[in-house]
C-alpha positions in Angstrom: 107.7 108.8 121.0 109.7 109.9 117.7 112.6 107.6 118.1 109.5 104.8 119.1 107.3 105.8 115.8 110.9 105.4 113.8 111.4 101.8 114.6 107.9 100.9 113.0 108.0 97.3 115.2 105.7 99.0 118.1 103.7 95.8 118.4 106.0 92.9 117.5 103.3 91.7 115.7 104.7 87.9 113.5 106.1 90.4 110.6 107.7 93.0 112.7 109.3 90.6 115.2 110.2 88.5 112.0 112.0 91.8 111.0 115.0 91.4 113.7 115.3 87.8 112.4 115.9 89.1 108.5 117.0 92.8 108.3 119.8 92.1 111.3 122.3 89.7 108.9 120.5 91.6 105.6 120.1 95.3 106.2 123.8 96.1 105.2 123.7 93.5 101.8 120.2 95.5 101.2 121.9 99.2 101.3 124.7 97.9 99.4 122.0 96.5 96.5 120.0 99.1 96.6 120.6 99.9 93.0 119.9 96.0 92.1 117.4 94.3 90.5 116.6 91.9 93.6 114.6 94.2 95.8 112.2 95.7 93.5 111.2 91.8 92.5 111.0 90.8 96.1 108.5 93.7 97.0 106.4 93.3 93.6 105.9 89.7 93.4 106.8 88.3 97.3 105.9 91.0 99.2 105.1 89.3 102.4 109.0 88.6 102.2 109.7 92.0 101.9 107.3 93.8 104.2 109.0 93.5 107.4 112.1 95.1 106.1 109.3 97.8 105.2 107.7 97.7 108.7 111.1 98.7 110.3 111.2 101.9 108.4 109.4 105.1 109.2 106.1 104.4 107.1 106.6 107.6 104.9 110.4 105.9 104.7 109.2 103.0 103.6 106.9 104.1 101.2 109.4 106.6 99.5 111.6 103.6 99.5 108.8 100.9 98.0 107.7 103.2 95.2 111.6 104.1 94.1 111.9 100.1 93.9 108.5 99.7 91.8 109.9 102.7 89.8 112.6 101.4 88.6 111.5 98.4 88.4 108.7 99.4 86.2 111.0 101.3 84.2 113.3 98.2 83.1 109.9 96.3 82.5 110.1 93.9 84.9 107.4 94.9 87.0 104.8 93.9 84.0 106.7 90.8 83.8 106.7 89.6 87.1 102.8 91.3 87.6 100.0 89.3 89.2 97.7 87.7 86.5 94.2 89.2 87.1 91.1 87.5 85.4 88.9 90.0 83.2 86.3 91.1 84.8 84.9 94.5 82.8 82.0 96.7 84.3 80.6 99.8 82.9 79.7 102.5 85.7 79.4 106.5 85.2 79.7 105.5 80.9 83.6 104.4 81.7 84.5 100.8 80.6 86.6 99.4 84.1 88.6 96.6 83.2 87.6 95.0 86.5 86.1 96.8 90.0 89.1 97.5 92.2 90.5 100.8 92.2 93.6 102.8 93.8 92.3 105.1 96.3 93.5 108.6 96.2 97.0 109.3 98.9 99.0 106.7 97.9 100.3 108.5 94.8 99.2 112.1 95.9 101.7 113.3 92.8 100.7 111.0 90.0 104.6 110.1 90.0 104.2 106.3 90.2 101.4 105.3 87.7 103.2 103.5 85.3 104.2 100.8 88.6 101.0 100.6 90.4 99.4 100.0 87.1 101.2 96.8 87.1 99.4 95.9 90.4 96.3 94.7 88.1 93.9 97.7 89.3 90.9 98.1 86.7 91.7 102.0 88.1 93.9 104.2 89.7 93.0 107.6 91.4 95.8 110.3 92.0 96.3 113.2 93.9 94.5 114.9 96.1 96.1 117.8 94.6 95.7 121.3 95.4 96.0 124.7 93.1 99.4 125.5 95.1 102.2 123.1 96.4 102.1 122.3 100.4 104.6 120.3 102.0 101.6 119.0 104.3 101.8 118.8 108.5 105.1 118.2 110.6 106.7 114.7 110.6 105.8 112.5 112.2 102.7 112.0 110.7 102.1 108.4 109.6 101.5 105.4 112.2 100.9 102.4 111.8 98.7 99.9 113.9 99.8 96.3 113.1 97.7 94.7 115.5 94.6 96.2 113.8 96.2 96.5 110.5 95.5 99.7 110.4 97.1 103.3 110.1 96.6 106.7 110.7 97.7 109.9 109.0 97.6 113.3 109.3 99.8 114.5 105.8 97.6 117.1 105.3 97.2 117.4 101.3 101.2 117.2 101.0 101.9 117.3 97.1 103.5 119.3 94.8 100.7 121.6 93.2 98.6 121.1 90.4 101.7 122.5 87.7 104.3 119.6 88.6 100.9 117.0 88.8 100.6 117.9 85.1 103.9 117.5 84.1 104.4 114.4 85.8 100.9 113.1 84.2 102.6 113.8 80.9 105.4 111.8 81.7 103.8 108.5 82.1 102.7 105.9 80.1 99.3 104.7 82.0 96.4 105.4 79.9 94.2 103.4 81.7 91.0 105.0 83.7 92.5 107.7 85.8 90.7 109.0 88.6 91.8 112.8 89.9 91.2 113.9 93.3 91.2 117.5 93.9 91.1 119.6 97.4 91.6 123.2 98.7 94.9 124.6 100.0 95.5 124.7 103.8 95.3 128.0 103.7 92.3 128.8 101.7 89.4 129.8 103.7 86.2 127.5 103.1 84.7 130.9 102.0 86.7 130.5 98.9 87.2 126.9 98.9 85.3 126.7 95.6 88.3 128.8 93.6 90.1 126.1 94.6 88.4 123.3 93.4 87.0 125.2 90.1 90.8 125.8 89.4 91.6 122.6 89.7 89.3 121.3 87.7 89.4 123.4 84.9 93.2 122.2 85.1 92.9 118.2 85.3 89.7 118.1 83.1 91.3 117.3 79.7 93.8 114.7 82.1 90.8 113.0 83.9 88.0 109.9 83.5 86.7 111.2 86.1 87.4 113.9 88.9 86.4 113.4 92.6 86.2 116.3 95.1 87.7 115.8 98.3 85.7 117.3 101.2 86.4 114.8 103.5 89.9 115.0 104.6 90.2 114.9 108.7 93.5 116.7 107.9 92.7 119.7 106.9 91.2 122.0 109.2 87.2 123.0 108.2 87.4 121.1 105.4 84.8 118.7 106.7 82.7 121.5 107.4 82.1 121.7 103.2 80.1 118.5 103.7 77.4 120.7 105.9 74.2 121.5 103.5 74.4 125.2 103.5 78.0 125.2 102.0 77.8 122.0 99.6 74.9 123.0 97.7 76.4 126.0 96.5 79.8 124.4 95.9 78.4 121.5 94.2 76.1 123.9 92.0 79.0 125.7 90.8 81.3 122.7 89.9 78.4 120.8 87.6 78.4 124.2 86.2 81.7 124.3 85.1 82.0 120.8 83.9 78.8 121.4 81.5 80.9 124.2 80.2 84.5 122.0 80.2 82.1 118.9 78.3 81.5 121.3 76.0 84.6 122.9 75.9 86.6 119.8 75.3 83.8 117.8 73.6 83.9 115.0 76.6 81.8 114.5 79.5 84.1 113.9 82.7 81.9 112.7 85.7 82.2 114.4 88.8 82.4 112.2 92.1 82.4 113.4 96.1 83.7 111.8 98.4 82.6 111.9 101.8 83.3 111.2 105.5 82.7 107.9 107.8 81.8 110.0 110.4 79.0 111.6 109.4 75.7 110.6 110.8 73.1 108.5 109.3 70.6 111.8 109.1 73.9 113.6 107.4 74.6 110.8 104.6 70.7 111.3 103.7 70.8 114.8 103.5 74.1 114.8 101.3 72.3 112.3 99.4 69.6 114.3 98.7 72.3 117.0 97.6 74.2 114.6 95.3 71.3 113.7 93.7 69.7 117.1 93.5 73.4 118.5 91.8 73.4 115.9 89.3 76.8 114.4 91.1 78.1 111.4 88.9 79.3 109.1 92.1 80.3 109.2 95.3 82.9 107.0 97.5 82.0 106.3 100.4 84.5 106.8 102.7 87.6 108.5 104.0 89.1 108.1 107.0 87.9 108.4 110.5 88.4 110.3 113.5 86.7 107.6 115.9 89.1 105.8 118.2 86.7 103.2 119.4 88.1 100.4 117.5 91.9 100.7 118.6 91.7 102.0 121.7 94.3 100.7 124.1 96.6 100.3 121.0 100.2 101.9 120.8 99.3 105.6 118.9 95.8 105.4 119.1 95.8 109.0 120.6 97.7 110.2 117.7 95.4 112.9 115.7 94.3 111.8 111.6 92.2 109.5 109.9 92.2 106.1 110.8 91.6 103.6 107.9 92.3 99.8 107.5 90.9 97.3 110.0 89.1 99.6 111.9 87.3 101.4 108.9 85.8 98.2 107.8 82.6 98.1 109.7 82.0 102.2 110.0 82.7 102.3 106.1 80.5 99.5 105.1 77.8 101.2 107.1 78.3 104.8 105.6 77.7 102.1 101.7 74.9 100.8 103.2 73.1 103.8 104.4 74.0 105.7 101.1 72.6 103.1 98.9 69.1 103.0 100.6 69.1 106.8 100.3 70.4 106.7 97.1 68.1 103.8 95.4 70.5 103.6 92.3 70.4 107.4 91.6 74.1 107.5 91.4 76.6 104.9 92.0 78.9 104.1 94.9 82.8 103.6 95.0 83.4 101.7 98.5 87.1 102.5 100.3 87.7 101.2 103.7 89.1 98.4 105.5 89.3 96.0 102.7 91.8 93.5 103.7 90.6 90.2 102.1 88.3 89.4 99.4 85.6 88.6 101.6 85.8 92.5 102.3 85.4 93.4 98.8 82.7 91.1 98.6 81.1 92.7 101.9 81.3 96.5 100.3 79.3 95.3 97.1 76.9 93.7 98.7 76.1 97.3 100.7 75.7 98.5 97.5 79.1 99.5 96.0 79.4 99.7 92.3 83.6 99.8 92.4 86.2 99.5 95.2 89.1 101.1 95.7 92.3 99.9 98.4 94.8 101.9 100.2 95.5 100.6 103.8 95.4 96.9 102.7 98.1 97.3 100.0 100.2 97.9 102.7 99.7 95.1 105.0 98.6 92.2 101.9 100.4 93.9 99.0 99.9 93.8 95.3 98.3 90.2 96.1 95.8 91.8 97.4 94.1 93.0 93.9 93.9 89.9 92.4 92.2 88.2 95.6 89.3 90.9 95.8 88.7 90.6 91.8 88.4 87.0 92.0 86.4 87.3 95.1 83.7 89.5 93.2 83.8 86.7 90.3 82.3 83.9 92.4 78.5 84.0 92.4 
């Protein structure tokens, strides 16, 4: 199974089988160039040319490997030049000014490390982390599979990142000062009994850092953390973070809205009830979803036994629901960030209509690429 998982080509799907074709006579040019310009440029501005040398890496290979191309390639400026051109498209939601409705979704850059080259994607957002009050180097490898016959992935990274201390520092090394997004969780160790030191420390820390903080109680990844979303222990942990943020607001003479964000498994009786909550707390916003634990949508597929959260493909339809039952519940009270299974524009579309306010993308930057942004804004433009 490890040495399988390490090929990435599991389903010689068109990309992965085009793979053998390119990386066979390439893959000792591409080591060689590693340090060249040629790469990065591929990967930003062709990137269905470049993905199925990415698909026969590991997948946490290949996206150590993307992001050190975007890096650099950011760094020498190329990255804005060669950027996709994304139409204006501002809307105002929680009082922050989006320069257009699709967002970064937290996991991709857990570390805040590559801002400066996703910013070049065209996102009207980005959201970092999660991050935790102590670093954790997350569950054993392997941990990342991908499902190209689904286009989907699972994971089970378990909060990996480098603490809240290094987050800070590597915030202060960038030069993105568009909306930021910070997504804070609880150690692995941390008992849900004390979950809320966690998340209070946290964001007492990113406050000053953030547009807006989300708190991550929906991870599959970490164990009992979904137990956070239960009534009798997010009411009280909900209660004490609007507490604190009246006192940051006041502190640092800005309001920073506080978002949860919840699971796609939770029944249609459990979204109303945490509506209730969010609405009852005050909460700013809430994104609707993470990923799931179901297995209904791959099954048969190569890893679909693996444990983690599914997202991608198979989100779509169980994430769009989750919108749609939060909206009714909701009835404008708060808005809705929709994550999940958006591949196409048509998806992006699909959330809003459910009653999503923003979107954010993960899973689909990985199969479409930084394409993928523009598509979805456009999309949303037509009437």
């Amino acid at each position: 199974m490890r040495e399988h998982h390490a090929t990435g080509n599991e389903e010689r799907d068109s990309d992965a089988h085009d793979a053998n074709a390119i990386i066979a006579p390439c893959s000792r040019s591409v080591a060689q160039h590693r340090g060249n310009l040629f790469f990065p440029l591929l990967m930003h501005r062709f990137y269905p040319f470049a993905r199925p040398f990415l698909f026969a890496l590991d997948p946490e290979t290949a996206h150590q490997f993307a992001f050190a191309a975007l890096d650099r390639a950011a760094a020498l400026g190329l990255a804005q030049m060669f950027a996709p051109r994304v139409a204006p498209a501002p809307v105002t939601v929680m009082g922050i000014r989006f320069p257009n409705r699709i967002g970064l979704a937290a996991g991709l850059d857990k570390n805040a490390q590559h801002l400066d080259g996703l910013a070049t994607f065209g996102f009207g957002f980005l959201e970092a982390g999660t991050v935790t009050p102590r670093p954790q180097p997350g569950n054993p490898q392997p941990r990342m599979f991908r499902l190209p016959r689904a286009k989907g992935l699972i994971n089970r990274l378990g909060f990996n990142n480098v603490g809240i201390d290094k987050f800070l520092d590597n915030l202060e090394q960038s030069a993105y000062r568009g909306v930021l997004g910070i997504n804070i969780g609880r150690n692995f160790d941390t008992e849900n009994i004390r979950a809320a030191e966690d998340y209070l420390f946290c964001l007492r820390a990113v406050y000053a850092k953030a547009h807006y903080v989300t708190v991550n109680i929906s991870s599959p990844n970490t164990q009992g953390l979904r137990d956070l979303q239960s009534d009798h222990a997010l009411a009280p942990l909900l209660a004490l973070l609007k507490a604190e943020q009246s006192q940051l607001a006041q502190r640092h003479g800005r309001y920073v809205p506080l978002v949860v964000k919840i699971s796609p498994d939770l029944a249609d009786e459990a979204i109303v009830a945490i509506a209730r909550q969010l609405v009852a707390q005050q909460i700013d916003g809430v994104i609707a979803t993470n990923t799931t634990v179901a297995r209904d949508a791959i099954a048969g597929l190569p890893y679909a036994a693996e444990t983690g959260g599914l997202s991608g493909g198979p989100l779509r339809d169980k994430a769009t629901n989750a919108i749609r039952q939060l909206a009714k519940a909701l009835d404008g009270a708060l808005p809705i960030i929709g994550v999940g299974g958006i591949l196409s524009g048509d998806d992006a579309r699909e959330k809003v209509a459910a009653g999503a306010s923003l979107l954010q993308l993960y899973t689909g930057l990985i199969y479409r690429g930084p394409e993928l942004v523009a598509e979805c804004v456009d999309a949303l433009a037509r009437p």
